[in-house]
N, C-alpha and C positions, 0 to 999 in steps of 0.2 A: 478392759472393755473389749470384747468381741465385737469385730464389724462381719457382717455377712453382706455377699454381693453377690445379689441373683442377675443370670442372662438369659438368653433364649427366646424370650417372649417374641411376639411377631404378632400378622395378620396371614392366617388357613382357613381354607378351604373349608366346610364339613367332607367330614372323610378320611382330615388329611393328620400329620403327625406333627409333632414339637419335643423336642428334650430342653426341661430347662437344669439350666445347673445355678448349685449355690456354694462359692467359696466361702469359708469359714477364713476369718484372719490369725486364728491359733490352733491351735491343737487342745481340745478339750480330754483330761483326764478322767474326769470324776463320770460318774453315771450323769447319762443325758439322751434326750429322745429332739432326733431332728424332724423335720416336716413340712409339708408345703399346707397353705389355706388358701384360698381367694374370696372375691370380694365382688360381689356384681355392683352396681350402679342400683344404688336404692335399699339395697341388700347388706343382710348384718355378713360378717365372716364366718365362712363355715371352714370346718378339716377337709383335706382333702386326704392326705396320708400322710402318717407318722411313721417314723422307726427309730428303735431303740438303739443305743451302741453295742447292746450285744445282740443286734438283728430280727427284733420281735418288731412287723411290721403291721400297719395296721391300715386301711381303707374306708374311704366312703363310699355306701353302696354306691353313689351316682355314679362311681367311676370304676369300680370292681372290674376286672377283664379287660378295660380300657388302659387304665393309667397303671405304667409301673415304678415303682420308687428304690432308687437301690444307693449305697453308699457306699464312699473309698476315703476311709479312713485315714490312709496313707497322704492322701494327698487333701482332708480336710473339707472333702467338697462330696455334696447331695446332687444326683439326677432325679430327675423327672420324666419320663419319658412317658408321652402321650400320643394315645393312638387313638381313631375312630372320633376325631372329636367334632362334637357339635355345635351348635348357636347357642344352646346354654351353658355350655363349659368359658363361655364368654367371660371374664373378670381380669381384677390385677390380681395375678398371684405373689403372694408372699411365704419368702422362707423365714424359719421360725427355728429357735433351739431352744433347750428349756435345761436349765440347769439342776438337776431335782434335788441336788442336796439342800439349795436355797430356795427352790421355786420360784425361779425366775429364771423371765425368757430375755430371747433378744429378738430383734424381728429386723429384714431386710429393707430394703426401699421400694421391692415390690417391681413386677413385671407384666407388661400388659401382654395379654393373650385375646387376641380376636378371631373369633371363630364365624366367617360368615362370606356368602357366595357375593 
């Protein structure tokens, strides 16, 4: 059983920046795509950015040029690093791993992100 544990969340500014990160508790082998989603208040879960273990990355427009996602495989753990962000980038985000040979995910406990002056 993989536990993943996301940090970083906080209360910013608009404008301002956040990196969150997500430790993995193993070392996954097999092909798998990591990712962050969040989750607004009222709101279903949408993707925020995925990437693959062999680094095919992928984005939501809402966040293109803003948010970058990058991974250290070595050390089992996903960033996040957010810039320019806004009132509606407001949610818990959750980190997310998907095991593709089974299709199935694990998903974190989720971190809150507040975006507001």
């Amino acid at each position: 059983q993989v536990q993943l544990v996301e940090s970083g969340g906080g209360l910013v500014q608009p404008g301002g920046s956040l990196r969150l990160s997500c430790v993995a508790s193993e070392t996954i082998f097999s092909n798998n795509v990591m990712g962050w989603y969040r989750q607004a208040p009222g709101k279903q879960r949408e993707l925020v950015a995925t990437q693959t273990n062999i680094g095919f990355i992928n984005y939501a427009d809402s966040v293109k040029g803003r948010f970058t996602l990058s991974r250290d495989n070595a050390k089992n753990t996903m960033y996040l690093q957010m810039n320019s962000l806004k009132p509606e980038d407001t949610a818990v985000y959750y980190c997310n791993l998907q095991i593709l040979s089974v299709n199935f995910n694990y998903w974190g406990q989720g971190t809150q992100v507040t975006v507001s002056s």
